[in-house]
C-alpha positions as CSV (number, residue, x, y, z in Angstrom):
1,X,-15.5,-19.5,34.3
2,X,-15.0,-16.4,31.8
3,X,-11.5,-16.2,29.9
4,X,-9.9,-13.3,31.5
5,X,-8.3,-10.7,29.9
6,X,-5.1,-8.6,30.4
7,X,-4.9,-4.8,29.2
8,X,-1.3,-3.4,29.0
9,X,-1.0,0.5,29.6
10,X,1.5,2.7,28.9
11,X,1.0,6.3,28.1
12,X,-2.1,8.0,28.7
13,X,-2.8,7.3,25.3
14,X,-2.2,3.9,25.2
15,X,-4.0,3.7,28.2
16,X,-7.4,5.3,27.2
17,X,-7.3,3.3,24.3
18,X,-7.2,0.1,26.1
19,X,-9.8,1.6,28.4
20,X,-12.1,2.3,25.4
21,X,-11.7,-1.4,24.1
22,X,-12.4,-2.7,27.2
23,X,-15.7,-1.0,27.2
24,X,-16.9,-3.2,24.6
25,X,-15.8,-6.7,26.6
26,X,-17.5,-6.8,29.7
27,X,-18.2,-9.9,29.2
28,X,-14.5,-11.0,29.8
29,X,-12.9,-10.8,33.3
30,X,-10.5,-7.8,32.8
31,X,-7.2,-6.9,34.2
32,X,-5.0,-3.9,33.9
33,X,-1.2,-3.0,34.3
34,X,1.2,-0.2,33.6
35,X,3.2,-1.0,31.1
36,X,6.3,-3.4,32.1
37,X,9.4,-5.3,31.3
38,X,11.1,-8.3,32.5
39,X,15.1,-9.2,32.8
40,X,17.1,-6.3,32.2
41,X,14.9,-3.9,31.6
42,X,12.9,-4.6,34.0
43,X,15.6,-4.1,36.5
44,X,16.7,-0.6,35.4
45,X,12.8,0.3,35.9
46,X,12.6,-1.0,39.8
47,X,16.0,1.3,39.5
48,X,14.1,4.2,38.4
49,X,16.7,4.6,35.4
50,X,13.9,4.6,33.2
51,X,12.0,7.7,34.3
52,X,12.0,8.9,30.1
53,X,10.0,5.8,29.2
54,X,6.7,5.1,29.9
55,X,8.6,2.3,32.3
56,X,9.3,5.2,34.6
57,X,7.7,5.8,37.6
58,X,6.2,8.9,36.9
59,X,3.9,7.6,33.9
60,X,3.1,4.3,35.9
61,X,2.0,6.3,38.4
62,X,-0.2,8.7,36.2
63,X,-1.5,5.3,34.6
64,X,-2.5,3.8,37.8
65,X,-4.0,6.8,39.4
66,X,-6.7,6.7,35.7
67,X,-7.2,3.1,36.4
68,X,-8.3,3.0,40.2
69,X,-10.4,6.0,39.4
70,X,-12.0,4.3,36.7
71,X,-12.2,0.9,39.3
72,X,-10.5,-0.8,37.4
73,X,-8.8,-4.4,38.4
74,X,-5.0,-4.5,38.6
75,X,-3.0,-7.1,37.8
76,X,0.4,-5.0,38.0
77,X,3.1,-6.9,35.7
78,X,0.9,-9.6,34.8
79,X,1.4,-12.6,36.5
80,X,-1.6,-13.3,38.5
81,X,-3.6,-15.3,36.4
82,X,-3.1,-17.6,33.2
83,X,-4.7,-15.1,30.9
84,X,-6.5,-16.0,28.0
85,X,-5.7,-12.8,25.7
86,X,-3.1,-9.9,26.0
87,X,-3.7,-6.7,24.7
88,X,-0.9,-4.1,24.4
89,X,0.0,-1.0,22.5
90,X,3.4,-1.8,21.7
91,X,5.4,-5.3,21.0
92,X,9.2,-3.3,20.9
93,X,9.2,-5.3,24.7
94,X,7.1,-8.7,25.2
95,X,7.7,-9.9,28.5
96,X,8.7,-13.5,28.5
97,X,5.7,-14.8,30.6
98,X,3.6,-12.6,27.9
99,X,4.4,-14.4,25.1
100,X,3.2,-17.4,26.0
101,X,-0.1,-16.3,25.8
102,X,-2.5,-15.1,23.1
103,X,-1.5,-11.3,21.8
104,X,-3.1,-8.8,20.2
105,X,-1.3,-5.8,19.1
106,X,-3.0,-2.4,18.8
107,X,-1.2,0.3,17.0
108,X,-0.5,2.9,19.3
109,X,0.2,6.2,17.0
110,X,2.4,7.7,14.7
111,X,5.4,5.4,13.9
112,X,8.6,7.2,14.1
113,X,11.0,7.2,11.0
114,X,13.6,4.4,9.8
115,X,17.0,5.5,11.2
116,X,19.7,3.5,10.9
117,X,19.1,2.2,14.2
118,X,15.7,0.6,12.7
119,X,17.6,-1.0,9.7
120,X,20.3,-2.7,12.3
121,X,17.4,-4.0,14.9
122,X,15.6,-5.2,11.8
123,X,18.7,-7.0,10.3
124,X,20.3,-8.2,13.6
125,X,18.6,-10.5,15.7
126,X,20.6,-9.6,19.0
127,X,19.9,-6.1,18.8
128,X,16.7,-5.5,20.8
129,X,13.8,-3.9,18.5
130,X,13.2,-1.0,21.4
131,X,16.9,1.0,20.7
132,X,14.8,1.8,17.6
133,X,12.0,2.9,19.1
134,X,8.2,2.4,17.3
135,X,9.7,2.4,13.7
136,X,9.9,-1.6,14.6
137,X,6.4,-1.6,16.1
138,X,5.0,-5.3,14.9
139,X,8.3,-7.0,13.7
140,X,8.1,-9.1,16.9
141,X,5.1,-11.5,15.4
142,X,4.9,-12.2,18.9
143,X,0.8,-11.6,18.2
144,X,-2.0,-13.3,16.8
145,X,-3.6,-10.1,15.2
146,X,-2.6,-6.8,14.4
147,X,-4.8,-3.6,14.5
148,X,-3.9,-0.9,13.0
149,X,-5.2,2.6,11.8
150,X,-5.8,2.8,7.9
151,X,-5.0,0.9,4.4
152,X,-2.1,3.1,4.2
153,X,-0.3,1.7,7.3
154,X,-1.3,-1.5,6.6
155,X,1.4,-1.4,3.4
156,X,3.8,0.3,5.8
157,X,3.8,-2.8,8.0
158,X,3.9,-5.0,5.3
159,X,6.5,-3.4,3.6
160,X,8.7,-3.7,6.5
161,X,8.0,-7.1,6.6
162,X,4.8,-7.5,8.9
163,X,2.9,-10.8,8.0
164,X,-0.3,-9.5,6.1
165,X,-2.4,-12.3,7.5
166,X,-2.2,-10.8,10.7
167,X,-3.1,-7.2,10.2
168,X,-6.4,-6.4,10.6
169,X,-7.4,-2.5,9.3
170,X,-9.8,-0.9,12.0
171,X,-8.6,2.6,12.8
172,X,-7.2,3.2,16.6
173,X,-9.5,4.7,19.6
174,X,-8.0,8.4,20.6
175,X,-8.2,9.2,16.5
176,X,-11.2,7.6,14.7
177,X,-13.5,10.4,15.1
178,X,-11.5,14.0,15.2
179,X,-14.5,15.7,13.9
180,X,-15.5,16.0,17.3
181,X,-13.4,18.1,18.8
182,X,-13.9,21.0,16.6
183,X,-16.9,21.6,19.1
184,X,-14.5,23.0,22.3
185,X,-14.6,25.6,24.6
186,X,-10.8,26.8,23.9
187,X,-11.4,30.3,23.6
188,X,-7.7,31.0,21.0
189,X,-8.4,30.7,17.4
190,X,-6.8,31.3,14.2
191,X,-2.8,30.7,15.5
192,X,-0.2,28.5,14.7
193,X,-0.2,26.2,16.3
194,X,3.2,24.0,17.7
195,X,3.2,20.8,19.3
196,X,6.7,20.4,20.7
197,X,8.5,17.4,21.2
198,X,10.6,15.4,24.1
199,X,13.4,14.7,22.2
200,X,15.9,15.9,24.8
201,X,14.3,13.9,27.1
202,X,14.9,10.8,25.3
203,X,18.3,12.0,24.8
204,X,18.1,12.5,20.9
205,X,19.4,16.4,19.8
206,X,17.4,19.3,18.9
207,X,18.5,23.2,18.5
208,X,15.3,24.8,20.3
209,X,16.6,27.9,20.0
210,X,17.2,27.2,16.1
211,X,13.6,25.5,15.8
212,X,11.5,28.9,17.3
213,X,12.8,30.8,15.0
214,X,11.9,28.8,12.0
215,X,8.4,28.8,13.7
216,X,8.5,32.0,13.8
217,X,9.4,32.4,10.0
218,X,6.5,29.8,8.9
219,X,3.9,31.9,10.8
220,X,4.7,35.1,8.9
221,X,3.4,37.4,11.5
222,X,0.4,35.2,13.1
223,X,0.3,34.3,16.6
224,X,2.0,31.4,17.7
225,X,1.1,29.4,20.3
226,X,2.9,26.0,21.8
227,X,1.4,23.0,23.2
228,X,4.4,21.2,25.1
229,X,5.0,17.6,25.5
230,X,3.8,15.6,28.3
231,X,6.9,14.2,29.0
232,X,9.2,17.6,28.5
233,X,10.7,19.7,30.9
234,X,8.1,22.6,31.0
235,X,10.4,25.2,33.2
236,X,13.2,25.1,30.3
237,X,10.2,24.8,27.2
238,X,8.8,28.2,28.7
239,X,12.3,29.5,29.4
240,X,13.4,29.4,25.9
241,X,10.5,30.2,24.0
242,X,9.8,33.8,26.5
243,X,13.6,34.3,24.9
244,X,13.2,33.8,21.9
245,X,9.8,34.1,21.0
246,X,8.4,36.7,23.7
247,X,4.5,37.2,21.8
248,X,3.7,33.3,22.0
249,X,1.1,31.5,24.2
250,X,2.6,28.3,26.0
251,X,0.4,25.7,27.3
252,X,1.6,22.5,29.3
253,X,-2.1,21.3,29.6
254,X,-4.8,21.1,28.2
255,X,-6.6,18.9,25.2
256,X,-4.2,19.4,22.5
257,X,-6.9,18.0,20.0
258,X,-9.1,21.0,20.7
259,X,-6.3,23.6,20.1
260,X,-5.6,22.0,16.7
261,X,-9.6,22.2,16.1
262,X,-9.4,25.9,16.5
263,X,-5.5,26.4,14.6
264,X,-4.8,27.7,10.6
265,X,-2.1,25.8,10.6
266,X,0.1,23.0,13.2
267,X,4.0,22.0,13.2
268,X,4.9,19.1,14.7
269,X,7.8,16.4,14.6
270,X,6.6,12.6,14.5
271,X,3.5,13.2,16.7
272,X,0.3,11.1,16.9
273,X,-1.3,14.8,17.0
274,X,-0.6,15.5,13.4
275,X,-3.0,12.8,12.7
276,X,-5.8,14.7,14.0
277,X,-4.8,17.8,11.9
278,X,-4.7,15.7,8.9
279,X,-7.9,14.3,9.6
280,X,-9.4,18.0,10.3
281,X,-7.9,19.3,7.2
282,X,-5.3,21.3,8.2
283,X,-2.0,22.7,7.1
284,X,0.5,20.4,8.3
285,X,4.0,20.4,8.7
286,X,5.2,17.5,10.2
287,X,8.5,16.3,7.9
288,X,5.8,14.1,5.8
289,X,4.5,14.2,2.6
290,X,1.1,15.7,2.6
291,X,0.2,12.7,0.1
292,X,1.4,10.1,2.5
293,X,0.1,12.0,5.9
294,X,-3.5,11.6,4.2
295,X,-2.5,8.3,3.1
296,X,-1.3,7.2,7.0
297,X,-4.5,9.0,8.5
298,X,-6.7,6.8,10.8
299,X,-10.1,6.2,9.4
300,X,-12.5,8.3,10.4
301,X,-14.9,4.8,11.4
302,X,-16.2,6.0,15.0
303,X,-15.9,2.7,15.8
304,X,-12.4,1.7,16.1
305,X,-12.5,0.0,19.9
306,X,-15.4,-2.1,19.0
307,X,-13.8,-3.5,15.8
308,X,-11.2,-4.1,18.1
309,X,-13.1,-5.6,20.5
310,X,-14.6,-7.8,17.4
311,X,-10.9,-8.9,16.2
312,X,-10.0,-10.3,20.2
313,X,-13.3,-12.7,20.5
314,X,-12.3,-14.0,17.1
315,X,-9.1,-14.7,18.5
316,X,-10.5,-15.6,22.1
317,X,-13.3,-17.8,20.6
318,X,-12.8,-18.3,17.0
């Protein structure tokens, strides 16, 4: 029989990525899920108290509706088969029935910074790595390998105390070849560009008001033009910005990788999409060091879901 294989989704991102590495293990018996929780957790999902996670029934359903068009098998939560390997985009939840299996962790994105929520969760065993959000990604050593993007997150992780034996650098799918999408059809060019965030969503502050205007003051008179988050409320996004920033082009769709192909300069919070700016040479503003945006960068391989693939049938077969 062939060692089956379980791929855990999540976001769209997270979800194409596992898509991608699956593409180079056919020769496994594969299984996919949106992304899930057990005990507590797990009960506020089924509640629908989750709806700002990628728990919430909104993403699950985006996730399932790529994965039956792609005819893909489902294996929603997990538990149907004995798997031989797990692959997931995040360890800040393992499922209990998960970790008795064989993990490997795939770095997702951009790690969000070290609040003093991190430093307690990284301190204090009873507080759950997740109130923290991805600033603890790979502190649960739940996994048997760890990929992640480039040499310069590798000393991140280890710094925070990741065991080095376990990382393996291989770049991440979604950002190991940006160079293509400077060939696009978007027909803007030359703007600022501003990737917005869902902050409010996930009930942290921010003064949008406040935050326009400052974009308004770093683009000195160019045209600005905002890409809003997936996951942010686009009716109050457009409001506010019409307000305050009347001139601008809002977009709630579209491939936010070409539009910072064709921008002079991008602002963003702790977005994955800064990566792809950095990696196209861009001005960046993003809260980071320019040294240490370069530094954090995924490498530019092409080939990040097949070294992937390579580092699970080392674990799967030795």
């Amino acid at each position: 029989m062939r060692k089956k294989v379980l791929f855990i989704c999540g976001s769209m991102n997270q979800t194409t990525q596992m898509h991608q590495i699956a593409g180079w293990m056919k020769d496994y018996d594969q299984y996919f899920s949106p992304f899930f929780s057990d005990g507590l957790l797990g009960t506020a999902s089924d509640m629908g108290l989750l709806e700002f996670t990628i728990m919430g029934r909104k993403r699950s359903d985006r996730t399932l509706d790529y994965l039956r068009a792609h005819e893909l098998q489902l294996d929603i939560g997990g538990y149907r088969h004995a798997y031989d390997l797990v692959l997931t985009c995040t360890d800040l939840i393992v499922p209990k029935h998960i970790r008795r299996r064989k993990i490997v962790l795939v770095q997702e994105g951009m790690t969000e910074p070290e609040t003093t929520l991190y430093h307690l969760a990284r301190n204090f065993q009873w507080i759950p790595r997740w109130v923290a959000g991805t600033a603890t990604t790979g502190l649960s050593d739940a996994y048997e390998k760890f990929c992640v993007a480039s040499e310069g997150y590798r000393d991140l992780f280890i710094r925070k105390g990741v065991n080095p034996a376990k990382i393996e650098v291989t770049s991440i799918p979604n950002f190991d070849n940006c160079a293509q999408y400077l060939q696009n059809d978007f027909k803007h060019h030359d703007y600022v560009l501003v990737c917005t965030s869902d902050n409010r969503e996930t009930f942290i502050y921010e003064n949008r008001p406040k935050n326009i205007q400052k974009y308004l003051d770093m683009a000195d008179g160019s045209q600005l033009l905002f890409k809003l988050h997936p996951n942010e409320n686009v009716e109050r996004a457009r409001r506010e910005i019409e307000l305050h920033a009347p001139e601008s082009l809002v977009f709630s769709e579209g491939r936010t990788e070409e539009m910072i192909a064709n921008s002079r300069m991008m602002i963003a919070q702790f977005s994955s999409t800064i990566f792809v700016g950095s990696a196209l040479n861009k001005v960046v503003h993003c809260g980071l060091d320019p040294a240490e945006l370069k530094r954090l960068t995924p490498l530019q391989n092409r080939s990040a879901a097949k070294m992937i693939a390579d580092v699970c049938r080392t674990v799967l077969d030795g």
